[in-house]
C-alpha positions in Angstrom: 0.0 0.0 0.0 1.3 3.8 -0.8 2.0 6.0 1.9 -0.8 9.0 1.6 0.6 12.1 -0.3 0.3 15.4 1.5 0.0 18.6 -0.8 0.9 22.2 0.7 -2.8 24.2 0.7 -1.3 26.6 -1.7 -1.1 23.6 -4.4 -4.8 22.3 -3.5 -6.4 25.5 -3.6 -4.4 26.2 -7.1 -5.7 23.3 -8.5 -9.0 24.1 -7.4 -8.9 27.3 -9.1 -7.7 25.2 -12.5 -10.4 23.4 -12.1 -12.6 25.5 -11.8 -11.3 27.6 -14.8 -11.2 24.8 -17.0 -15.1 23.9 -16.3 -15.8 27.5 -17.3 -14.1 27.6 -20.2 -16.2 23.8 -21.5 -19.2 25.7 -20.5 -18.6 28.9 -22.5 -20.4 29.0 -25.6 -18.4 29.2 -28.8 -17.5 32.1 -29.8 -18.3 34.0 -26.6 -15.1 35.8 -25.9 -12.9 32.4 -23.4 -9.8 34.6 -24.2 -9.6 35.4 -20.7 -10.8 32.1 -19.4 -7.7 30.7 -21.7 -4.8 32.8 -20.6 -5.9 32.2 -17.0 -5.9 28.6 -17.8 -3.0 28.8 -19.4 -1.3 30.9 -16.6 -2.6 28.4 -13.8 -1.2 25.3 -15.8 2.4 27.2 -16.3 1.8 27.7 -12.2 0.8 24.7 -11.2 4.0 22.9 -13.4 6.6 24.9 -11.4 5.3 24.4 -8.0 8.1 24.2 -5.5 6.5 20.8 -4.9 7.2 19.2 -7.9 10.7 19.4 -7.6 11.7 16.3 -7.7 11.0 14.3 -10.8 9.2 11.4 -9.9 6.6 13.8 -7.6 5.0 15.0 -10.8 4.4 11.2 -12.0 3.0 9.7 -9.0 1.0 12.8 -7.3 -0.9 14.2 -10.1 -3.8 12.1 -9.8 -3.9 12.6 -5.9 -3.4 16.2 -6.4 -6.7 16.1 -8.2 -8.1 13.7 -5.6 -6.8 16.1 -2.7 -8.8 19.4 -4.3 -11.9 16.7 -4.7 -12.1 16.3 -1.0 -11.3 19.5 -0.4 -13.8 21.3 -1.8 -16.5 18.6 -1.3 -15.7 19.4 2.5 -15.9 23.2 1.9 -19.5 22.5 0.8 -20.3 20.1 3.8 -19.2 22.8 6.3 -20.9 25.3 4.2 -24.4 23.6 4.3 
């Protein structure tokens, strides 16, 4: 079994906000003006890549998928709390 990964808050709430983006931009219509939507994508992604986390090679590899996971839970608890 894998030890649990543990992302700084700073990643999970930047992926969030990727997230986030990214569903905003696949609900824009076409042609309704997503240049803004894309450079903030694009300028999360660039963000995300260079994270201080990531710094070692095999990080990126193994905790992309429980980066997403972590920003899941997150927010599904921020709604819980919220309710």
């Amino acid at each position: 079994m894998r030890p649990p990964f543990h992302f700084p808050e700073d990643l999970i709430t930047l992926h969030r906000a990727w997230q986030q983006t990214y569903a905003e931009l696949a609900q824009a219509p076409a042609g309704s003006g997503t240049t803004a939507l894309r450079r903030r994508l694009i300028t999360l992604s660039g963000t995300l890549c260079t994270h201080p986390h990531w710094a070692t090679p095999a990080a990126w590899r193994t905790g992309v998928v429980e980066l997403r996971l972590a920003a899941h839970m997150s927010e599904s608890a921020e709604r819980e709390g919220a309710a």
